[in-house]
C-alpha angles and dihedrals in degrees: 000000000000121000112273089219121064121201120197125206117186115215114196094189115140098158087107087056135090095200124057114224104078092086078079095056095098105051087041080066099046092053089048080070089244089161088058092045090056100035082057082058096061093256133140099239118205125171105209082190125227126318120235115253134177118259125252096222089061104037126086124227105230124185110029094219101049101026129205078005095172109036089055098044084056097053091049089046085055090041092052092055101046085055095052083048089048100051089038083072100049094266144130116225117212117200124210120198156231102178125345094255083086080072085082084064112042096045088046083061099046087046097049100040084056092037097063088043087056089252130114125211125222134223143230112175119191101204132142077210134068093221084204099119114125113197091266088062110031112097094209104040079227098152093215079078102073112037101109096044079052091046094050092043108278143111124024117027097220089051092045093065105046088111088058086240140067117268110013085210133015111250083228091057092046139079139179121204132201110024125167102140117071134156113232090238100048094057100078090050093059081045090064114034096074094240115142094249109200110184123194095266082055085060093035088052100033105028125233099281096058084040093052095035090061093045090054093047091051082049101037098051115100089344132118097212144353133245121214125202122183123190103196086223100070084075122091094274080231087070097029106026084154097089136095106237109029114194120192132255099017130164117314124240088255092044090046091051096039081052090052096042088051097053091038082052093058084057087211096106099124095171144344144186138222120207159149089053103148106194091198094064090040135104113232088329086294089147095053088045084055101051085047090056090048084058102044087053092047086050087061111270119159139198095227 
C-alpha cells in the first residue's frame, strides 16, 4: 500500500530549460493549496522546502550540447538523496519542479532506494515531449530534453549513473503517455529503448483507459512501485497554458484524472513529480491548481 505521509521538495531549477519562468513552479503549488488537497486525503503532510540551485544569471553554460551540465547533475545528486531518505522513513516523497531535467534525480533515488532492497520500480511518464534526446541528437543542447532517454540508460554517462546502476528503469517496465511532440532524431532512440510509447492518436482511437491499463501493466510487472512523472504540458495548453513549451491538442482534464485514478487504484504509486509549470505564461495560477488536483487523484480521490 502507499505511504500514508507525503513529503514535498521543491526543486527551482530551470537550467534544463530554454525558457526562464519554471524556477517559479514550486511556490505556484504550493499556492494552489496542494498541502490541503492532500491532508483532505488522510494523509501526513511534511514541506522539505526548496532545494538551493544555482542561478541561471551567474553560471556559465558550459558545454553547448549538455547545458548547465554540472549544476544540474548536482541538484539532481542532492535530489536523489533527499528521495532515498524520504522513502527510508515510509514516505512518499512528492517533487515538485522547476524543469523536467530534476527527473534524473528523483527516479535515481527511487531506483536506488529498491535497488539496494533487490526490487526494481517501474515508470509512467504524462509529457507532450519524448524527453529521449542524448546530447548527439538533441537540437538545443537543453538538458530537459533528455531525462527519460538518461533514466532508461541513455545519454551522458555521469547523469546515467546517478542511480548508481544502468538503467534506472528497465525500457519494458516504463511508459510515456501522451506524446504528440518529437524531434526526428530522438525517435529512433524511444523505438529502441524498449519503453511502451502512447501518442496522443493511441489515446483518440483507444481511448485513455486501454491506453493507461497497458502502461500499468508494463509498471506494475516485477517491480515493487511505480513512479509517476507528470510534465503539465502534456496537457491540452487550453487547460494548462502555464508551461514552457505548449503543443497543441494534449490530454484532456477528464483524460488526465481517469489516468491518475487508475494509477492511485493500483495502489503502487511509491512517488511522483509535478513539473514545467511556468507561472509567468499562466491565468490566476489555474495550471499549478491543475496539476494539485492531478495529485490529489493519483493520491486516491474519488468522486463518490
Amino acid at each position: 500500500m502507499p505511504a500514508r505521509k507525503v513529503t514535498f521538495i521543491g526543486v527551482p531549477l530551470d537550467l534544463g530549460a530554454g525558457r526562464r519562468g519554471v524556477d517559479m513552479g514550486p511556490s505556484a503549488f504550493r499556492l494552489a493549496d496542494i498541502h490541503q488537497k492532500v491532508r483532505e486525503l488522510g494523509y501526513e503532510v511534511d514541506d522539505a522546502g526548496d532545494m538551493e540551485v544555482s542561478i541561471r544569471e551567474t553560471t556559465d553554460p558550459g558545454d553547448p550540447r549538455l547545458r548547465f551540465l554540472k549544476e544540474i547533475r548536482a541538484a539532481c545528486e542532492a535530489l536523489r538523496d533527499k528521495v532515498v531518505a524520504i522513502l527510508g522513513q515510509g514516505g512518499m516523497p512528492v517533487v515538485l519542479g522547476g524543469d523536467h531535467s530534476i527527473a534524473m534525480g528523483s527516479i535515481a533515488g527511487v531506483s536506488r532506494f529498491y535497488r539496494e532492497r533487490r526490487k526494481k520500480v517501474g515508470l509512467v511518464w504524462f509529457d507532450a515531449h519524448g524527453d529521449m534526446n542524448t546530447p548527439q541528437t538533441s537540437p538545443s543542447g537543453n538538458i530537459h530534453g533528455m531525462p527519460l532517454a538518461v533514466a532508461l540508460g541513455l545519454g551522458e554517462e555521469s547523469l546515467v549513473r546517478l542511480g548508481g546502476s544502468v538503467p534506472m528503469v528497465d525500457g519494458s517496465r516504463a511508459a510515456v503517455v501522451g506524446l504528440r511532440d518529437v524531434d526526428p532524431a530522438e525517435r529512433e532512440n524511444i523505438k529502441g529503448s524498449g519503453i511502451g510509447a502512447f501518442t496522443m492518436r493511441d489515446i483518440d482511437e483507444r481511448g485513455m483507459r486501454t491506453v493507461m491499463e497497458e502502461a500499468i501493466k508494463r509498471a506494475t510487472t516485477g517491480t515493487a512501485g511505480i513512479h509517476v512523472s507528470v510534465d503539465l504540458d502534456g496537457m491540452d495548453p487550453g487547460l494548462a497554458p502555464g508551461v514552457g513549451t505548449p503543443a497543441a491538442g494534449g490530454i484532456s482534464y477528464r483524460e488526465a484524472h481517469l489516468a491518475m485514478e487508475m494509477l492511485a487504484d493500483t495502489g503502487q504509486v511509491v512517488s511522483a513529480e509535478l513539473v514545467e509549470v511556468n507561472p509567468i505564461l499562466d491565468q490566476q495560477n489555474g495550471t499549478a491548481r491543475l496539476g494539485a488536483g492531478l495529485l490529489a487523484s493519483l493520491l486516491g480521490k474519488k468522486i463518490l
